[in-house]
VEXROGU-68405 format. One line per 10 residues: number of its first residue (from 1); their letters; for each residue x, y, z of C-alpha. Coordinates in nm, 3 decimals. Example, Ala and Ser with C-alpha at 12.3 -4.5 7.8 and 13.67 -1.06 7.14 Angstrom:
<marfis>
1	as	1.230:-0.450:0.780; 1.367:-0.106:0.714
</marfis>
This chain:
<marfis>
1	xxxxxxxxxx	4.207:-3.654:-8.212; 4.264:-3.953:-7.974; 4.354:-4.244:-8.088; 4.527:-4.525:-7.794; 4.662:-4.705:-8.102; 5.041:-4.713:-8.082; 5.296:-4.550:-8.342; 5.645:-4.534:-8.439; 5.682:-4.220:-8.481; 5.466:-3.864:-8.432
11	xxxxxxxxxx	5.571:-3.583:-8.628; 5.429:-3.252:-8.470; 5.464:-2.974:-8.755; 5.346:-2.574:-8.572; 5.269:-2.349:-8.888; 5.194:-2.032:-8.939; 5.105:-1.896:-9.294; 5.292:-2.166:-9.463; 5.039:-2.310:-9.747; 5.268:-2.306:-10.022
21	xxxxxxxxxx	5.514:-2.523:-9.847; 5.270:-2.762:-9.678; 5.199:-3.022:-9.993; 5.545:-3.041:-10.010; 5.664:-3.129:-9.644; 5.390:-3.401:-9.601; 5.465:-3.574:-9.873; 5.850:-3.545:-9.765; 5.730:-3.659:-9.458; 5.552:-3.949:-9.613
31	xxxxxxxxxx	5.831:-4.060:-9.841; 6.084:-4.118:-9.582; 5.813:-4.260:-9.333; 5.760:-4.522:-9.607; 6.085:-4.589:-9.679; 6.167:-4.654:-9.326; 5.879:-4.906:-9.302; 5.741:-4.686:-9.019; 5.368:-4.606:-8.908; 5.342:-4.247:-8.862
41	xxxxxxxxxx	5.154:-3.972:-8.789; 5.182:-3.587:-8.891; 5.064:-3.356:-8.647; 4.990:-3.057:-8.812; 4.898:-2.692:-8.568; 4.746:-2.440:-8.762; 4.814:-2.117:-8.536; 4.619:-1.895:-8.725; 4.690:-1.834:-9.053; 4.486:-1.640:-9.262
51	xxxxxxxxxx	4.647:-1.770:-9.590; 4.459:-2.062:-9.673; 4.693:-2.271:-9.475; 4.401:-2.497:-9.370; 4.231:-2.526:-9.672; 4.552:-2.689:-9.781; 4.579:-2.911:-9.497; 4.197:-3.038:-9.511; 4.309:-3.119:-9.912; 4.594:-3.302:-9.801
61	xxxxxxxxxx	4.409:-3.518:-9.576; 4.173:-3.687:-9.855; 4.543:-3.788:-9.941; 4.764:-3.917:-9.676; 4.539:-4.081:-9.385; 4.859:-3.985:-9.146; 4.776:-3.672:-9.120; 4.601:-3.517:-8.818; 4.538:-3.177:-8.769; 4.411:-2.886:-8.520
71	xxxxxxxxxx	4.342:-2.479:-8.589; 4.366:-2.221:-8.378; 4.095:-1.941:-8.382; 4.396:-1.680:-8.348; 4.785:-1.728:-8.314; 4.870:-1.837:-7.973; 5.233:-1.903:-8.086; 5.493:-2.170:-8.140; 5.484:-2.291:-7.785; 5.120:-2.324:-7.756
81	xxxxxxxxxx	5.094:-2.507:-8.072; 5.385:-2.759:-7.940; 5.166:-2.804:-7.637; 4.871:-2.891:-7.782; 5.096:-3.145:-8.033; 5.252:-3.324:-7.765; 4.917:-3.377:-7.614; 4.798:-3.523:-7.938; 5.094:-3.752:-8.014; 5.105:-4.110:-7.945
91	xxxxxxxxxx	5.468:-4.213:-8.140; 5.703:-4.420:-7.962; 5.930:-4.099:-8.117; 5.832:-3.768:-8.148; 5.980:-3.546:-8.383; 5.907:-3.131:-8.382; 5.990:-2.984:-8.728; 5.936:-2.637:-8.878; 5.685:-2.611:-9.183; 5.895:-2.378:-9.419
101	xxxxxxxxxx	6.148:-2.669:-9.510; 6.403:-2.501:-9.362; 6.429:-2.834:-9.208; 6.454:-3.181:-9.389; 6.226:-3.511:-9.267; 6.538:-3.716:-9.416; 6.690:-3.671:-9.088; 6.413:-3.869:-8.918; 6.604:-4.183:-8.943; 6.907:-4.077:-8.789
111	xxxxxxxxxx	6.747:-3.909:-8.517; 6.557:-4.177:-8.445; 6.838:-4.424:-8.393; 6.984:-4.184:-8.171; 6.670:-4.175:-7.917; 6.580:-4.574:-7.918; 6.989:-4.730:-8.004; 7.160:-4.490:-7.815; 6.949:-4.408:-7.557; 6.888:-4.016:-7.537
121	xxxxxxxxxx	6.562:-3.851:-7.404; 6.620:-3.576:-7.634; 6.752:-3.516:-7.945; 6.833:-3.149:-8.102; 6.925:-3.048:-8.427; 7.245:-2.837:-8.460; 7.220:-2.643:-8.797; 7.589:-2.572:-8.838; 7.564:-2.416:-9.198; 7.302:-2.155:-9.121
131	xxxxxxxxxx	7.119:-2.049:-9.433; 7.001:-1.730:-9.279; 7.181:-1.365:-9.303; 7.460:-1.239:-9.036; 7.253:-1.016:-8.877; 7.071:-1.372:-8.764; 7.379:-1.578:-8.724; 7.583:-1.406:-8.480; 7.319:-1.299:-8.218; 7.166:-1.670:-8.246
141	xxxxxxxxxx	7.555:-1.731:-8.174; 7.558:-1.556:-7.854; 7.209:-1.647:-7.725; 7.303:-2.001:-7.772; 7.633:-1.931:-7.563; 7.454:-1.750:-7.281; 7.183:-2.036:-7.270; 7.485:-2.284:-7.240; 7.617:-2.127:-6.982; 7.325:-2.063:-6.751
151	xxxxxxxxxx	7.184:-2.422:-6.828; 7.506:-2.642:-6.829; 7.313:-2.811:-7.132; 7.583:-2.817:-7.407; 7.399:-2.746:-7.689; 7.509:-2.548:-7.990; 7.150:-2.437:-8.114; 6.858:-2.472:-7.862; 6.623:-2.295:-8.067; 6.628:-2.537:-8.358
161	xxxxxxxxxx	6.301:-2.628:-8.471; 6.440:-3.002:-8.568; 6.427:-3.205:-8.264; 6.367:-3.537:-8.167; 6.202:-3.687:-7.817; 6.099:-3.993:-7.626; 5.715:-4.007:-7.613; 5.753:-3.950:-7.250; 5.958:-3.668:-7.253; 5.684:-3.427:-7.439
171	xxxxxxxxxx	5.417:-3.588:-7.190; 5.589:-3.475:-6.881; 5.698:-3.133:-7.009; 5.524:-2.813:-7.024; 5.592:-2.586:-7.311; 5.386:-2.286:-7.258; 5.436:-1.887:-7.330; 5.720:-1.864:-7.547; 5.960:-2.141:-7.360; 5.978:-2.370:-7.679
181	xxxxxxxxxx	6.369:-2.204:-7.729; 6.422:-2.421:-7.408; 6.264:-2.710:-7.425; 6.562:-2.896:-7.321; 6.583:-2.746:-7.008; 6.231:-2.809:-6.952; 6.355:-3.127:-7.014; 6.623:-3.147:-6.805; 6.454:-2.991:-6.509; 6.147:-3.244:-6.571
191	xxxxxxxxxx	6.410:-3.511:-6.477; 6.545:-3.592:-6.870; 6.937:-3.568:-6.905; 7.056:-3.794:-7.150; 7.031:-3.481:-7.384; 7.229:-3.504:-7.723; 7.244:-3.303:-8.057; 7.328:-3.433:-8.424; 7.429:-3.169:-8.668; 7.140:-3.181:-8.942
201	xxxxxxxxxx	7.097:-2.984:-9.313; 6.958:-2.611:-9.272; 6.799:-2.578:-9.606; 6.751:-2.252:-9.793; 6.375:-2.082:-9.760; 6.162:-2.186:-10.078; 5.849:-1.984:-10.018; 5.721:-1.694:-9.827; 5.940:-1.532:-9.572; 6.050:-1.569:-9.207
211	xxxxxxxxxx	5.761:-1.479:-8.935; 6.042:-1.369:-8.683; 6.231:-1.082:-8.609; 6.547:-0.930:-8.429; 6.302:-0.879:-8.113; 6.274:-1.235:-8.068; 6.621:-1.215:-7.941; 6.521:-0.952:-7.693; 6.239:-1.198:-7.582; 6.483:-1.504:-7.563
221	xxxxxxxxxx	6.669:-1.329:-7.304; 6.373:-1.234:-7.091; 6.266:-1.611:-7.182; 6.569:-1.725:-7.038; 6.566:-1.552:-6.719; 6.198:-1.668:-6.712; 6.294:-2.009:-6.760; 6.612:-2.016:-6.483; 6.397:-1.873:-6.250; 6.111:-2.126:-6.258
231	xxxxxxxxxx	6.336:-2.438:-6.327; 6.470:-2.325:-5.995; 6.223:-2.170:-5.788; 5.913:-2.219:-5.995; 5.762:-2.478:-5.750; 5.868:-2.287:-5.455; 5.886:-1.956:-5.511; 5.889:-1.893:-5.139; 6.296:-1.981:-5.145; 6.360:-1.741:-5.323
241	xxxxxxxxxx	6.126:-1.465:-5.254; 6.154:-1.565:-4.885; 6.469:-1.642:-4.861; 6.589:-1.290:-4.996; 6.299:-1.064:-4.781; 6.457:-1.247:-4.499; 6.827:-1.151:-4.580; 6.699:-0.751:-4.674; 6.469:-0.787:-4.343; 6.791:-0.950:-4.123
251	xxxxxxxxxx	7.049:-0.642:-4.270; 6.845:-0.393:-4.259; 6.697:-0.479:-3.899; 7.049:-0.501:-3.782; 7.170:-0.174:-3.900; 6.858:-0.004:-3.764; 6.947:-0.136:-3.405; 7.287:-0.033:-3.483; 7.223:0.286:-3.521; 7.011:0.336:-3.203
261	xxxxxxxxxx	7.233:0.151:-3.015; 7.509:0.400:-3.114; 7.311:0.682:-3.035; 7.194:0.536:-2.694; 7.561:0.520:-2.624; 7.659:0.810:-2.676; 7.401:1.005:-2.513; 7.489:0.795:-2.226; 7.856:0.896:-2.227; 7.746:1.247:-2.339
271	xxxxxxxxxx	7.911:1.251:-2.618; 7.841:1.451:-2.928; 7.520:1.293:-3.144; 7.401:1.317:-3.473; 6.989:1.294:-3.485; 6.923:0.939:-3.607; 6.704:1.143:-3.942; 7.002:1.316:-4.028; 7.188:0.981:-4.116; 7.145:0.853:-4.478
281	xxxxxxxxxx	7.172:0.499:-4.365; 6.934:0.487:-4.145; 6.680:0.540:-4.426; 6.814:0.252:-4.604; 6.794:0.046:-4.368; 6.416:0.092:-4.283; 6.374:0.016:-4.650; 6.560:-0.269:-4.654; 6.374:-0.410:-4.356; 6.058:-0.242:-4.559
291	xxxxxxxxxx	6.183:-0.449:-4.868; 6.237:-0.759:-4.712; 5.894:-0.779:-4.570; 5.691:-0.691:-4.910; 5.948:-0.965:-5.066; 5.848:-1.233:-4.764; 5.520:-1.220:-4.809; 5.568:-1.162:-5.244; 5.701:-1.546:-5.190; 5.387:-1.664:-4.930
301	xxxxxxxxxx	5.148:-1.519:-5.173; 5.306:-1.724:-5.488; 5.310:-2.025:-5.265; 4.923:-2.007:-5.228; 4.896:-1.931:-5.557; 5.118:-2.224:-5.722; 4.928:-2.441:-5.479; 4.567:-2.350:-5.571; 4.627:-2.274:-6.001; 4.485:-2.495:-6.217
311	xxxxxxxxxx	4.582:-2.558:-6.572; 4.765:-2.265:-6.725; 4.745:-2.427:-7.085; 4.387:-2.338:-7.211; 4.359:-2.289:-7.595; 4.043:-2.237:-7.799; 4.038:-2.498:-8.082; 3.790:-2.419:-8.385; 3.903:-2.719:-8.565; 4.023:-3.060:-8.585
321	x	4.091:-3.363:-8.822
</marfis>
């Protein structure tokens, strides 16, 4: 699939069990490419299907020599499927899409403009008329507002599948478990901040139906923790595995020696004592110092890790076009 030739645009498409739609968005994606007088390329991951999704696709390529392709022996997911696009793409602009035409190629253009006239990084798509049912709408609603405020990215819909990049944004990122809901602040940490959004057209599903549930938004959350935590501490984890032990180690150290000191006290004044096991807190504080140790060396143990791990992003590939 490599190819140093340069392009203006790469148009990485993940799909999973989408044949029906498929003819359809290419040739969208063709029409406007044309129109635009732009040399493309459409990236299309298989992840899996067992519809006769890539039957479809090898058709399509007899057709439009843009199109590139890879399959998945199983379903990875969305993220690994991004990764593996990215890798691929060589467009000045890259543009991530979903492949149930839920989103529309006709905002390529305007995208576009945005990234090379205006001069964003990154591009999302804000689908403000949500063709989707309440029981989606309002908990995408608050996800989006809690993602806001623990990035500081104002964005209205990170997880929008419509999104538009600088070819050396998606070269420097890396989109891997199920992180592609915050790309942007992959982005962002990866250095990236002229971050924008452009409302775009939410379309209606034509065929089949969605491949996602309510318990995504019970994984976004734990995604988003996941995501804060290594934006932050992911290259060090020692600060803030080692910073904390040390805190729990420093209190609960402290309070021990309190409470001996006490006692040595007031045996030496002979004064009434209280055996040092009777005393709740003297319990917590040898776990705390217990704690803070296991928690030190937690962080020492992910710094030799994080030092000595090689590529995390390893995907079997059965085919490619």
């Amino acid at each position: 699939m490599n190819n140093p030739a340069p392009l203006d645009i790469s148009v990485v498409v993940p799909l999973y069990n989408e044949a029906e739609s498929l003819p359809e968005l290419v040739a969208w994606i063709d029409r406007v490419a044309r129109a635009e007088g732009l040399s493309y390329e459409a990236i299309l991951i298989d992840d899996g299907s067992s519809d006769g999704s890539w039957e479809v696709i090898e058709r399509l390529r007899g057709h439009y020599p843009a199109l590139r392709a890879l399959r998945f022996a199983r379903n990875y997911g969305k993220s690994a499927a991004l990764y593996c696009g990215f890798e691929a793409a060589r467009g000045e602009v890259v543009f991530t899409m979903d492949a149930d035409l839920q989103d529309s190629p006709d905002e390529i253009p305007a995208l576009r403009r945005m990234i090379l006239d205006e001069g964003y990084d990154l591009v999302s798509g804000w689908k403000r008329k949500r063709h989707d049912p309440a029981g989606k709408r309002w908990p995408s609603k608050f996800f989006n507002w809690t993602a806001r405020a623990v990035s500081g990215i104002r964005l209205h819909d990170f997880n929008c599948g419509l999104k538009a990049y600088r070819l050396k944004v998606v070269k420097a990122i890396e989109v891997y478990g199920e992180m592609h809901r915050y790309i942007p602040i992959l982005a962002k940490q990866a250095g990236f901040r002229r971050i924008g959004e452009k409302a775009v057209e939410h379309r209606a599903r034509k065929y089949g139906v969605s491949k996602f549930g309510l318990e995504r938004m019970v994984k976004g959350y734990l995604d988003l923790i996941t995501v804060s935590f290594m934006t932050r501490f992911g290259r060090s984890p020692m600060y803030f595995f080692g910073g904390l032990g040390t805190l729990m180690f420093l209190v609960g150290g402290a309070t021990t020696a309190w409470i001996l000191a006490a006692k040595l006290w007031k045996q030496a004044h002979g004064l009434a004592l209280r055996p040092v096991t009777d005393q709740p807190l003297f319990y917590l504080a040898i776990a705390a110092v217990i704690l803070g140790v296991q928690l030190f060396l937690a962080g020492f143990l992910g710094e030799l890790i994080n030092r000595g791990s090689s590529d995390r992003n390893k995907y079997l590939i059965d085919k490619t076009l």
